[in-house]
N, C-alpha and C positions, 0 to 999 in steps of 0.2 A: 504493500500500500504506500501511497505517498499522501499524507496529510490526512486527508479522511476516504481520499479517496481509494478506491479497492478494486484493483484492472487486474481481468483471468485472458490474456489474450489468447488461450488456447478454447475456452467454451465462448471469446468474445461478450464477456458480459462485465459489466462496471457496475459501481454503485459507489453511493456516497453517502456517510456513516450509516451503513445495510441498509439505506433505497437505492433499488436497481431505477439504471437511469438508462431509458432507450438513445440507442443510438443509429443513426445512421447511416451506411460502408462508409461512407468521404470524412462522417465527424467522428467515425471511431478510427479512421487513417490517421486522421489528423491529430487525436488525442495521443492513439501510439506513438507517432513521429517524435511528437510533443517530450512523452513520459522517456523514450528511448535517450532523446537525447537532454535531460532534463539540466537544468543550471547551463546551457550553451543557448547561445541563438539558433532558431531556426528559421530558414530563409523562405519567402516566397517560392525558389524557385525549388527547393528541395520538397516543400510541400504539391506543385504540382508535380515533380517525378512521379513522388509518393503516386497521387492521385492518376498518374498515368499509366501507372504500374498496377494497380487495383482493378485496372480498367472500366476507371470511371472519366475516363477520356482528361483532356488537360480545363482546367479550372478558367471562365474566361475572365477577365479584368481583377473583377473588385469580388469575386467568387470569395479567393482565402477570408475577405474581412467578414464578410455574411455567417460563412463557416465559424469563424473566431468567435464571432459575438454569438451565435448559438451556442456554442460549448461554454462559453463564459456565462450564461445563462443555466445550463445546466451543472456547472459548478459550484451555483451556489451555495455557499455553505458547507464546502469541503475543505475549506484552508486553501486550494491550489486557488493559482493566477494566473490567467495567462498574459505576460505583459506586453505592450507592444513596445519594441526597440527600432524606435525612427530612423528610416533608411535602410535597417537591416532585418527586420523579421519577428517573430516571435520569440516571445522564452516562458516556459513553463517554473511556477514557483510556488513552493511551501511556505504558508507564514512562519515563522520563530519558530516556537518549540513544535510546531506540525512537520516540522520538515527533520527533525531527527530522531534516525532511521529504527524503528523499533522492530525486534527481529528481523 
């Protein structure tokens, strides 16, 4: 888990403090991408790889933000963040004492 939140990428299901939270192929891309590379940036353009690779074809414009602000919506209340780093992409974050690592 990271913060509250609680990601099985093998049965594909999430939740946040034990509510399962739906997701959808491009916002669970996006979340994994996210949690894989967490405390780094993550870039627009890596996020559409991701997405092209999924074959959910490539994201058009302003796609990634739509995305972002969905999951940002369903984070609520998890402790994670996803923040935006102007010019360069995302980055996924634990508040304070959520973000250290138990078991």
């Amino acid at each position: 888990g990271f913060g509250h939140l609680q990601f099985d990428p093998r049965a594909r299901r999430a939740s946040v403090a034990g509510e399962h939270i739906e997701l959808s192929p491009r916002e669970w891309t996006l979340l994994e991408l996210l949690l894989v590379n967490r405390d780094n940036v993550v870039t627009k353009e890596q996020i559409a790889q991701a997405w092209t690779s999924d074959g959910g074809g490539l994201g058009a414009g302003n796609a990634t933000e739509v995305y972002i602000h969905r999951l940002r919506r369903r984070l609520e209340g998890s402790g994670v963040d996803i923040r935006t780093v102007r010019g360069l992409g995302y980055l996924l974050e634990a508040d304070g004492k959520a973000a250290s690592r138990a078991g």
